[in-house]
C-alpha positions in Angstrom: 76.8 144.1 84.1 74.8 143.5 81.0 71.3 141.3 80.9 73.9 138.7 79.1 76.6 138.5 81.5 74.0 138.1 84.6 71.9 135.1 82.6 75.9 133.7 82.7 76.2 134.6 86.3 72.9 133.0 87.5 73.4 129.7 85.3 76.9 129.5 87.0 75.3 129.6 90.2 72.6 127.3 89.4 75.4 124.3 88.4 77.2 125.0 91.0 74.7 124.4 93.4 73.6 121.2 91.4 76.8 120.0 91.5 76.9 120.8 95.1 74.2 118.2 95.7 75.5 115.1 93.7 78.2 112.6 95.4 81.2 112.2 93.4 83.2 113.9 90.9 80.9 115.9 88.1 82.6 115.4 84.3 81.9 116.1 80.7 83.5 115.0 78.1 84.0 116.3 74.4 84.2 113.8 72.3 85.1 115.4 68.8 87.5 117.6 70.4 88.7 115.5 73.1 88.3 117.9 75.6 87.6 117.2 79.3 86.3 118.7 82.1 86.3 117.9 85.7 84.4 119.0 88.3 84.7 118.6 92.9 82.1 117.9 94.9 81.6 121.2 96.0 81.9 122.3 92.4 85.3 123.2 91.8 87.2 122.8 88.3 89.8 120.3 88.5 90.6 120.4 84.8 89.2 123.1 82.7 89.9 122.1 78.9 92.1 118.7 79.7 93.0 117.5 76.1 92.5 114.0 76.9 91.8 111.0 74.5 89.7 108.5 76.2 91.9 104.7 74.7 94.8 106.3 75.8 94.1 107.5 79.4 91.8 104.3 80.1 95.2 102.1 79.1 97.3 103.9 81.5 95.6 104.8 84.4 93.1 102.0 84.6 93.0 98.2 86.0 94.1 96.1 82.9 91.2 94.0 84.0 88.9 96.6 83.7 90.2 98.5 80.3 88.1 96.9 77.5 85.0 96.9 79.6 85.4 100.6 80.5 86.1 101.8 77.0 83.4 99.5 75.1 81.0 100.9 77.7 81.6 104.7 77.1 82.3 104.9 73.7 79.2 102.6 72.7 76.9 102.4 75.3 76.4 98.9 75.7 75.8 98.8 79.2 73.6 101.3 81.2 73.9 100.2 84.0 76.8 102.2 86.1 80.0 100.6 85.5 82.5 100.2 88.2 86.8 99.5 87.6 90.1 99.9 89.6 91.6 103.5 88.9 95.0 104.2 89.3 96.2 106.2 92.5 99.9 106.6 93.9 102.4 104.6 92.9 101.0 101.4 91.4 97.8 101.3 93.5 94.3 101.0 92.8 90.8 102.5 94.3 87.4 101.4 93.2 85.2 104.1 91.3 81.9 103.8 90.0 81.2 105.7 86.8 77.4 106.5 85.7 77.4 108.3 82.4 75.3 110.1 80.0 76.0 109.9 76.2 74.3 112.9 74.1 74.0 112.2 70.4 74.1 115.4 67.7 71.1 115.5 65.0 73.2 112.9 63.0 73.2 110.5 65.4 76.9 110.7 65.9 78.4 110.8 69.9 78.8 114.3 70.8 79.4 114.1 74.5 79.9 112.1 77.7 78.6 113.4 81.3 78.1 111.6 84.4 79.6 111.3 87.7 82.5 109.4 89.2 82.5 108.0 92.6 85.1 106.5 94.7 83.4 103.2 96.5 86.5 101.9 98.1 84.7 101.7 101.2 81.5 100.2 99.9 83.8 96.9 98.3 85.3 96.9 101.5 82.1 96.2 103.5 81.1 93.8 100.8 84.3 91.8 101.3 83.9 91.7 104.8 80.5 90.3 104.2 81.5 87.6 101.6 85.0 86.4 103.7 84.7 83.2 105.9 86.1 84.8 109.1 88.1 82.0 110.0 90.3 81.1 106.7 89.8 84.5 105.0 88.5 82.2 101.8 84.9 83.9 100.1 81.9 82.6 101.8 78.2 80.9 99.7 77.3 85.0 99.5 79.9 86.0 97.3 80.1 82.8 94.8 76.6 83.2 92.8 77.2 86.9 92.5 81.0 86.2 91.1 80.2 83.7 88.4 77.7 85.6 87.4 79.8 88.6 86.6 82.1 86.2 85.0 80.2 84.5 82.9 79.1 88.4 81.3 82.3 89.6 81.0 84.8 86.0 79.8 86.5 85.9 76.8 85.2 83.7 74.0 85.5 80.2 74.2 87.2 80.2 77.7 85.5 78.3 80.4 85.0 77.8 84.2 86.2 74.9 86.0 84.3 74.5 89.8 86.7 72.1 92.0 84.4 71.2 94.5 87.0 69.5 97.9 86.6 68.5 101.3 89.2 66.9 103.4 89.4 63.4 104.2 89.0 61.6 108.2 88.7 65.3 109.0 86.7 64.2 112.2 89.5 62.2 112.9 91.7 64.6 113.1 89.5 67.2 115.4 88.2 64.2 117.6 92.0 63.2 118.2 94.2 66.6 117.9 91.1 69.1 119.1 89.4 71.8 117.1 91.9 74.4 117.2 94.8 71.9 115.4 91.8 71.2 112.6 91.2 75.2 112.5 94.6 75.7 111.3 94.8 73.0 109.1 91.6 74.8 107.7 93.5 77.9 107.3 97.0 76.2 105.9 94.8 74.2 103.5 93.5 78.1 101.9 97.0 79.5 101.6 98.0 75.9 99.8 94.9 76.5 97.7 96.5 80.2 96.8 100.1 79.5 96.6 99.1 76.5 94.1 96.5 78.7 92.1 96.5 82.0 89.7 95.0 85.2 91.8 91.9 85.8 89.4 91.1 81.9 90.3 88.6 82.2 93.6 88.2 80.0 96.5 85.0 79.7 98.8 84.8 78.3 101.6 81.0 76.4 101.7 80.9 75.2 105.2 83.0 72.7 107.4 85.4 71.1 105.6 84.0 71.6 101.9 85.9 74.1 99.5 84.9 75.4 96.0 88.1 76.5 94.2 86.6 78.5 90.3 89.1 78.3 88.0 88.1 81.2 85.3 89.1 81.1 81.7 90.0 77.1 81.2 90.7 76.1 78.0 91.3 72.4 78.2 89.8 70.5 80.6 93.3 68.9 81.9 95.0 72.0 83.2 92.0 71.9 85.7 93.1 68.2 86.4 96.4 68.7 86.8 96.1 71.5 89.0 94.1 69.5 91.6 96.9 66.4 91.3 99.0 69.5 92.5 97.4 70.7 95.2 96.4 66.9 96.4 99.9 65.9 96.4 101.1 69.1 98.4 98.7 68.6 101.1 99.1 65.1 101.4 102.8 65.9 102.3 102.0 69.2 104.7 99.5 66.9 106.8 101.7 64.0 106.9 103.0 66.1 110.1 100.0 65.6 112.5 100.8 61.1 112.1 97.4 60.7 112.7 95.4 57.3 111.3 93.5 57.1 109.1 95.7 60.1 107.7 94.3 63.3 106.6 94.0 63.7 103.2 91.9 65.9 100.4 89.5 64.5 97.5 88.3 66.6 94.5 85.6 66.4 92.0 85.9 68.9 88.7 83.0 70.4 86.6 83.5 72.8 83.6 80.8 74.8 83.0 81.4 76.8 79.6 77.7 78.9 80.1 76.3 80.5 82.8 73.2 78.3 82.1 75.2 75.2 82.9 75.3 76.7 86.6 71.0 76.6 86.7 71.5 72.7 85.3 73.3 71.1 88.3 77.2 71.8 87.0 77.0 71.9 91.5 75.7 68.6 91.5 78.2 67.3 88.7 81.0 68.2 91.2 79.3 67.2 94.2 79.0 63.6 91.8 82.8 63.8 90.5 83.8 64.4 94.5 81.4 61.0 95.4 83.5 58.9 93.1 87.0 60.3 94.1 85.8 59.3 97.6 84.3 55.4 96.4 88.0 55.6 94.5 90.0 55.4 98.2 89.8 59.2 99.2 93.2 61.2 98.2 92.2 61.6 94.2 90.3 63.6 92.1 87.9 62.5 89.8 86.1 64.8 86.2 82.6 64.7 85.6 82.4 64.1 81.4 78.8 64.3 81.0 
């Protein structure tokens, strides 16, 4: 074996073993060529030489939430912090990777290649979501909300705003003191599927304690959509409840906010709400009301 062939040998051995030692899947991407390679945990090639285009594989093996975030990010660098997005696995499922990636520039300042490591965190979202559920409606809880806005607020598109519908339910004592606790649990829990049956998926609901909801509606464009959402949802719960017959009857109230910048969320958009939901309630309960100002 030549002096060549064993420098070869030994710097084979030496990224091995490196790779060896980091958690998740090693890459390295050729960008002029479009050539990738991928690489186990314990160091074994998965692709050696993929011809892969990054636009195209990003469109159809990743979330479609996720796409434009994930190909801004490696192409131009605009985020260094590690980026995480849903990656296609099976048939029409999804797992949770976090990607943290290197970009290497040639003397003309042009891209030349992409390293860095993937990671499946499946289980790590998982923990989080147990952490941010309400355990007894399955709604988010006050810990996920301030993180989720935020995230929002860096990644909506232009012009598109955030409506908070802050709710409670009316002569909810009431109900508990005659029926008992367990009859107002469900009517807790029936009042979240409502929420979800009546709303888009991407639209979240939290659960801020008792009988108090906050429903964010993301990427609002006129402020009536928001309104006529919570007329729906008023009206459909009116008529589930009407089943218990109790008096005074059991009923829901909403005050609206739009925020259109995450700096309206530091300058009381909560407290907007909280005022819209006062007025619903002066109104005769069973109503919602818009903060304008």
């Amino acid at each position: 074996m030549s002096k060549m062939d064993e420098r070869l040998t030994e710097e084979q051995l030496r990224n091995s073993a490196l790779i060896n030692l980091i958690d998740g899947i090693v890459f390295e991407y050729d960008v002029s060529k479009e050539i990738l390679w991928l690489y186990t945990e314990e160091g074994e090639e998965i692709y050696e030489g993929y011809q892969a285009q990054i636009e195209p594989e990003v469109k159809r093996r990743i979330h479609p939430e996720d796409r434009d975030n994930l190909c801004r990010n490696i192409l131009k660098g605009k985020e260094k912090a590690p980026i995480e997005f849903r990656n296609r696995i099976g048939r029409g499922g999804y797992g949770w990777y976090r990607l943290s990636a290197l970009r290497l520039y040639d003397k003309g300042g042009r891209l030349w290649r992409i390293m860095g490591v993937l990671k499946n965190i499946d289980h790590e979202k998982q923990l989080l979501k147990d952490y941010q559920l309400d355990a007894l409606t399955g709604a988010y809880n006050r810990r996920y909300l301030e993180g989720a806005l935020h995230l929002y607020f860096r990644q909506k598109p232009p012009n598109a705003k955030c409506a908070l519908l802050l709710l409670d339910i009316d002569n909810f004592k009431a109900l508990n003191d005659t029926l008992g606790h367990a009859v107002g649990d469900e009517v807790l829990k029936d009042l979240v599927k409502l929420i979800r049956q009546s709303f888009r998926m991407n639209d979240d609901i939290c659960r801020l304690g008792g009988d108090e909801f906050l429903i964010v509606m993301k990427n609002v464009y006129e402020d009536e959509v928001a309104v006529a959402k919570a007329k729906r949802l008023i009206g459909e719960f009116e008529e589930y409840a009407g089943q218990y017959g109790v008096s005074p009857p059991v009923t829901i109230s909403i005050g609206i906010a739009i925020a259109e910048r995450e700096e309206d969320l530091r300058q009381s958009i909560y407290g907007s709400a909280d005022h819209a939901l006062y007025e619903a309630k002066r109104q005769g309960k069973n109503t919602c009301c818009i903060c304008t100002g």
